[in-house]
Every structure is written in structure tokens, then in C-alpha cells.
C-alpha positions as CSV (number, residue, x, y, z in Angstrom):
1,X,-6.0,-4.7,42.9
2,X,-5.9,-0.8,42.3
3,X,-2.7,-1.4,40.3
4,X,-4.0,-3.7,38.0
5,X,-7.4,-1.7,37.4
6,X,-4.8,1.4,36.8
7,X,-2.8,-1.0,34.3
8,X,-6.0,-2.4,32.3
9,X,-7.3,1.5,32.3
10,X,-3.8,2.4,30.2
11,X,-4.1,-0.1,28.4
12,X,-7.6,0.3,26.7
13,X,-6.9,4.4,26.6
14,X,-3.4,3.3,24.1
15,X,-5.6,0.9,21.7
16,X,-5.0,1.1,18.5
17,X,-6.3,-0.4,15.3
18,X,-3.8,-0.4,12.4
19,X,-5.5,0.2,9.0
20,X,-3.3,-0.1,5.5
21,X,-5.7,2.0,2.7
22,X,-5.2,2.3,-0.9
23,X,-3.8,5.8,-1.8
24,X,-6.3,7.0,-3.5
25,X,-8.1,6.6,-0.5
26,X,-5.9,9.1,1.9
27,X,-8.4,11.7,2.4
28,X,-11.5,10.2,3.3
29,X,-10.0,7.6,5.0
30,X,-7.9,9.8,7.6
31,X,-11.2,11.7,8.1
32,X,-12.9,8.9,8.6
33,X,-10.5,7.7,11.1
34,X,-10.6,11.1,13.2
35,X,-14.6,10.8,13.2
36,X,-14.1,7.7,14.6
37,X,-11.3,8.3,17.1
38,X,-13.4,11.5,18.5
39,X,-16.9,9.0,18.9
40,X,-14.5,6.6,20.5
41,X,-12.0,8.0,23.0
42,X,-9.2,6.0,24.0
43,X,-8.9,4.2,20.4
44,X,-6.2,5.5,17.7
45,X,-6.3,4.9,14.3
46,X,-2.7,4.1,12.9
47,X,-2.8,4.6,9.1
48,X,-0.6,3.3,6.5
49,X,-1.0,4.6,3.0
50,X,0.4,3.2,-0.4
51,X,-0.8,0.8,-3.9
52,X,-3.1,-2.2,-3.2
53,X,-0.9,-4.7,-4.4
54,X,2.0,-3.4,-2.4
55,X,0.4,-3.1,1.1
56,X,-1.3,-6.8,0.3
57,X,2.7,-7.4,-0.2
58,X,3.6,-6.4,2.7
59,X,0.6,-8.6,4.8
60,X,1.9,-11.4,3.2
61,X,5.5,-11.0,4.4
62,X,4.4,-10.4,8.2
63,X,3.1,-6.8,8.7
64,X,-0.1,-6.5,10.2
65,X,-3.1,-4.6,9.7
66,X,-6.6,-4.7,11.3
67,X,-8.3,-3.6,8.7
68,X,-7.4,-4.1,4.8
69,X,-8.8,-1.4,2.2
70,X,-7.8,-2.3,-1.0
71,X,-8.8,0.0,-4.4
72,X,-10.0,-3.3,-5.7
73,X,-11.4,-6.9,-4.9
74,X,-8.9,-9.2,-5.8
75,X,-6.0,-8.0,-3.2
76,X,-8.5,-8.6,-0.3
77,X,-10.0,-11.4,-1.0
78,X,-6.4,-13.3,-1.8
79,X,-5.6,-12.7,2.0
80,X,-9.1,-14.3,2.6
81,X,-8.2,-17.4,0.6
82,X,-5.2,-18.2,2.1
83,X,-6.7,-17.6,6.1
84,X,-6.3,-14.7,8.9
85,X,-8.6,-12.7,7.5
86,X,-12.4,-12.7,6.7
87,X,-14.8,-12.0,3.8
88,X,-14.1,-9.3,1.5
89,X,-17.0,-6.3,1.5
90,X,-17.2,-4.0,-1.6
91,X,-17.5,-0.1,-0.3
92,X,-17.1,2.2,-2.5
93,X,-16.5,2.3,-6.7
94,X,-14.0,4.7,-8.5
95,X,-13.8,5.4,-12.7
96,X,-10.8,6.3,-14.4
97,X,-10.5,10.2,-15.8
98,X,-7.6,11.3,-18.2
99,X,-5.3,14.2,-16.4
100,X,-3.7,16.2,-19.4
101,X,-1.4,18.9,-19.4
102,X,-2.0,22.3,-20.3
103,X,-2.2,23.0,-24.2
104,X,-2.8,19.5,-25.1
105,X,-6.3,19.9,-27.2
106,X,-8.1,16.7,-26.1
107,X,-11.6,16.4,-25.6
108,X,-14.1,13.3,-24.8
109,X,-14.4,12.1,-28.0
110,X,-10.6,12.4,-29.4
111,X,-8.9,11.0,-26.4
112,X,-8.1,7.5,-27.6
113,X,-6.7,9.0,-30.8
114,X,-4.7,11.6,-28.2
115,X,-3.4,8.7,-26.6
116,X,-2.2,6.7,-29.4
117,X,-0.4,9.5,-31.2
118,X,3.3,8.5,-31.0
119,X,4.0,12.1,-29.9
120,X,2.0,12.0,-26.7
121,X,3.3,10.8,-23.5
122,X,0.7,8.3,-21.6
123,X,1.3,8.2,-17.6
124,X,-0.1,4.9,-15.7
125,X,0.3,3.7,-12.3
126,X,2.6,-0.1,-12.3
127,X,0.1,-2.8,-12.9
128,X,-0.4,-5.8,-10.1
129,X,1.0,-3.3,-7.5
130,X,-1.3,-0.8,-8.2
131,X,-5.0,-1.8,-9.6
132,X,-5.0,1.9,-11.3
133,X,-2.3,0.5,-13.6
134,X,-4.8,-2.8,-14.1
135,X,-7.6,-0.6,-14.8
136,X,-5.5,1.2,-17.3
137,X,-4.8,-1.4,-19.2
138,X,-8.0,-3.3,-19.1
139,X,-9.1,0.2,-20.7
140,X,-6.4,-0.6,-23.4
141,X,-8.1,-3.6,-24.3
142,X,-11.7,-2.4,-24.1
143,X,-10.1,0.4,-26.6
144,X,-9.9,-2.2,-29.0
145,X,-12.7,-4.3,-28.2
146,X,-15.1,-2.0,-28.6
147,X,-13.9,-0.2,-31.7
148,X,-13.1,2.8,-30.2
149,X,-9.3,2.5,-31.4
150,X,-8.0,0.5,-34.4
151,X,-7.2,-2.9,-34.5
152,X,-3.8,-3.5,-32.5
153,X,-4.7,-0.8,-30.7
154,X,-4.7,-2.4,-27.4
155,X,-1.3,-3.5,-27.8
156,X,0.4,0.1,-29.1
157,X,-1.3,1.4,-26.0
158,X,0.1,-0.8,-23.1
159,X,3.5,-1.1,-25.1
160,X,3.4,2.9,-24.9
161,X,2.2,3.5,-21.4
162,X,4.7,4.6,-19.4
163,X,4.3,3.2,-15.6
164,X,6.1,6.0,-13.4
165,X,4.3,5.8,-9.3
166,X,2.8,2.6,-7.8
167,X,5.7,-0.2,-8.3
168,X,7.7,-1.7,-5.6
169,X,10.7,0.4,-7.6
170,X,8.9,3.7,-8.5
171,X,10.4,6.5,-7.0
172,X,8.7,7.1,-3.4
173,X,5.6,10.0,-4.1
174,X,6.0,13.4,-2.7
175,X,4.3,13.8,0.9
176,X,2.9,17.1,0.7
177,X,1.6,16.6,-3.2
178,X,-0.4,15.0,-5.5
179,X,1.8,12.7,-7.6
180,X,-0.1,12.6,-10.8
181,X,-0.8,16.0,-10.8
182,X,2.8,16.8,-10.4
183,X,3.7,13.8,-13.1
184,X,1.9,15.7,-15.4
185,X,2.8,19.1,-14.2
186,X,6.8,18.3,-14.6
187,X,6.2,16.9,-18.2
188,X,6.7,13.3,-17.4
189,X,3.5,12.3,-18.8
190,X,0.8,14.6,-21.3
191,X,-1.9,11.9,-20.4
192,X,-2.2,10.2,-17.2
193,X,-5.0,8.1,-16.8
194,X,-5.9,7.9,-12.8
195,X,-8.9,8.0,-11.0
196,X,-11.7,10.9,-11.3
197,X,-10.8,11.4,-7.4
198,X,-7.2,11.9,-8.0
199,X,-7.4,13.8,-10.7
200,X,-10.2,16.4,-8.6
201,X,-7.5,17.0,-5.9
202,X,-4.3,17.2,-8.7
203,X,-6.5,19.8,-10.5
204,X,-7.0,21.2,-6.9
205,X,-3.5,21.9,-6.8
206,X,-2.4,22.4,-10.3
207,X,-5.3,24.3,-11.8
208,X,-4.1,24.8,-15.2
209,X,-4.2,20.4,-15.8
210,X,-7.0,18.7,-18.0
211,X,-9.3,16.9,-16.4
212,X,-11.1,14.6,-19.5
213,X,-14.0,12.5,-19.1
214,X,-13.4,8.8,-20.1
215,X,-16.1,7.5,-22.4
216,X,-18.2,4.9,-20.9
217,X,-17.8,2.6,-23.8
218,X,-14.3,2.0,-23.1
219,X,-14.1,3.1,-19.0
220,X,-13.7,0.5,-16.2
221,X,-15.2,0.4,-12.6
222,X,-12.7,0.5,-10.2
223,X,-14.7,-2.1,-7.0
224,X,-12.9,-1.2,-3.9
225,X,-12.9,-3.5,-1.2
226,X,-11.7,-4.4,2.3
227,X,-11.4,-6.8,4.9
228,X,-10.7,-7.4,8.9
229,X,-8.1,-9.8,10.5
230,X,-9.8,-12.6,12.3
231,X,-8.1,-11.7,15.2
232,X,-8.8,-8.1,15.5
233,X,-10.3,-6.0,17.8
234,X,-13.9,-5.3,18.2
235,X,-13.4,-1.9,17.2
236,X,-11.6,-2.8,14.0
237,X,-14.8,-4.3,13.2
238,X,-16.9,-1.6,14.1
239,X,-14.1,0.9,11.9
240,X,-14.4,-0.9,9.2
241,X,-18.4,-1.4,9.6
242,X,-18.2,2.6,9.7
243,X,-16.4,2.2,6.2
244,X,-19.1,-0.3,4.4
245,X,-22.4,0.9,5.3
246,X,-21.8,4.0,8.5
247,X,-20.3,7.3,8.6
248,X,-17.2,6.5,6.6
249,X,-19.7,6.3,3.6
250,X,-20.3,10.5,4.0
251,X,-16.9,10.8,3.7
252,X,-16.1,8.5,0.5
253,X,-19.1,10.6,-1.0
254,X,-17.9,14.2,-0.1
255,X,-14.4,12.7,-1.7
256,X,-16.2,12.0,-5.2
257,X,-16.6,7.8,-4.3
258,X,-19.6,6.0,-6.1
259,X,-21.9,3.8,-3.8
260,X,-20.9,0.1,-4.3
């Protein structure tokens, strides 16, 4: 009797919730997940970091996650469609910002003309894997739409854009470093269009990158959402509670996250 009180005792001190995140999420996630460890002793949160599309990827072929927090809608809510896991819950928004290199004149107002001059090199993450690249080029075609670029300009931009971090064969990013901000900072790309959150921390570490201002006209909301396995723990729930409407929220806001 002792021995199986001991055993159940070890057992609920080593449980652990497994949480894949967007990438973009990585900082106010992991503090998020200390707060959470610290109010509830015994639990570890395991966290696995990468694109949207890629972590809903690698659900699908048999990995699993508690907890489901994708940088948009669609990724989530797929896994909801086709059973295991439950609704999809919006909580938190994003916006795209340009990251420029240094010496590139750009402002606000001449950044689509930046980006469609032949000379200039325009970074985006790999569309489907990573929603930043589908934001990017639902820009591309607001661009046109709206008037903002000439006609065919939506196709020049998305035949142009060159899609170097977020695809299944994109070189792995660096561990210890921002990968757009060191994109840009190598000379890869002279434009990289990411969101305003990445492109606060690349600036944090490359001080001498742009950061411009998309216009509104032409920008995209970026609708992040997540979702629980049915099976999960209680306090998967209750992390991912913390995420949506708790403490979670004060650290998506400190990171530069929009409400939903």
C-alpha cells in the first residue's frame, strides 16, 4: 500500500504536458510555461518550437502534443476536422513589418516600390509550412488589389520573393539567433517581410537593420490560434486556458502580441 502511494506520488511529480508553438512564439511561450510550472509544482512543460504548418506535419504523422499553438487558424483547426483534438481558440494577433538592411533608403510610403525593384532582394518565410510566408504573399496580392503597386504586381512580387527559413528543406535556423535578422544581416535578403515581433527581437540583436512599418492598406492580420488533444491532461487544459484568456496573455503583450 505504501509502495503504491510512493509510485502514484512519482508519478504525478514527472507530469508533463508537451506543447508544439509556432516560432514566433518562443519567448512568451517558454515564459509562459515557467509561470506555469512554478504555480504548479510537479508539472513540466516540454516545448517544441518550429513553422505552423510543419509541427501540424508532424501531428499528423504520429507525434503528439497536448497543446497545439499555431501562428494561424487554419493548421489548428484541420487537426480539429479530422478528430483527437478540440475546438480551435484564437489568442493572440500578429502584423507583418518589413526588416531592411542597413543603407537601403525605404520608408512607409516607398516600400512596395522598394520591393519591386529588380535590384532588391525580398526574404519570406516558405508558404503552407509557415503562415508568415502565406501572409506574405496574401500581402502580394493586396499590393495589387488595392492599387498600391501596378497592375501584375502581385505576380512580379511572389515570383521574386525568395523563401529562405520555414520549409521542410530550409536549412535548420541558428539556436542562439534570430534567423531573419541574421538573413538580412548576411545579405541574403535587403527586405524580409516577418512579423513586427520578430523583427523587434532581430533589431534587438542587429541594431543597425530597418524596421519599416507595413501600410495598413495592403498589411494582413496574422490570427493565431490553438488547440488541446481530447485526451489530454487537465492541466494541458488549464496551460492552454492560461494562453487564451490567463496569465499567458501578460506575456504575449509584453512580447508586442495584439489581443485577439
Amino acid at each position: 500500500m505504501t509502495l503504491a502511494v510512493a509510485s502514484l506520488s512519482v508519478g504525478a511529480q514527472q507530469a508533463t504536458i508537451t506543447v508544439f508553438a509556432a516560432g514566433s512564439l518562443r519567448g512568451p511561450v517558454t515564459l509562459a510555461a515557467k509561470a506555469f510550472e512554478q504555480a504548479h509544482p510537479g508539472t513540466r512543460v516540454a516545448l517544441s518550437f518550429g513553422a505552423s504548418g510543419l509541427l501540424r506535419d508532424r501531428i499528423v504523422g504520429g507525434d503528439k502534443a497536448d497543446v497545439f499553438a499555431s501562428a494561424n487558424m487554419e493548421h489548428p483547426q484541420s487537426l480539429g476536422a479530422a478528430g483527437g483534438y478540440g475546438p480551435t481558440r484564437a489568442f493572440a494577433r500578429n502584423a507583418l513589418c518589413a526588416l531592411v538592411r542597413p543603407g537601403l533608403a525605404v520608408t512607409r510610403e516607398t516600400l512596395v516600390a522598394t520591393m519591386l525593384d529588380p535590384a532588391v532582394k525580398l526574404g519570406t518565410s516558405t508558404p503552407k509550412a509557415d503562415p508568415s510566408g502565406d501572409y506574405a504573399f496574401e500581402l502580394f496580392e493586396r499590393v495589387e488589389r488595392t492599387g498600391a503597386g501596378p497592375a501584375g504586381s502581385e505576380k512580379t512580387l511572389a515570383a521574386k520573393a525568395l523563401q529562405l527559413t520555414g520549409g521542410p528543406n530550409s536549412p535548420p535556423p541558428p539556436a542562439d539567433r534570430n534567423v531573419y535578422g541574421m538573413l538580412v544581416a548576411t545579405g541574403q535578403a535587403d527586405v524580409f517581410l516577418t512579423y513586427c515581433t520578430n523583427a523587434v527581437i532581430a533589431r534587438a540583436e542587429e541594431p543597425s537593420l530597418q524596421r519599416i512599418d507595413v501600410p495598413s492598406a495592403i498589411n494582413v492580420s496574422a490570427e493565431y490560434g490553438l488547440t488541446v488533444r481530447e485526451d489530454a491532461a487537465a492541466a494541458a487544459r488549464s496551460f492552454a486556458d492560461a494562453l487564451v484568456g490567463g496569465a499567458g496573455q501578460d506575456a504575449l503583450r509584453k512580447a508586442g502580441f495584439l489581443a485577439p
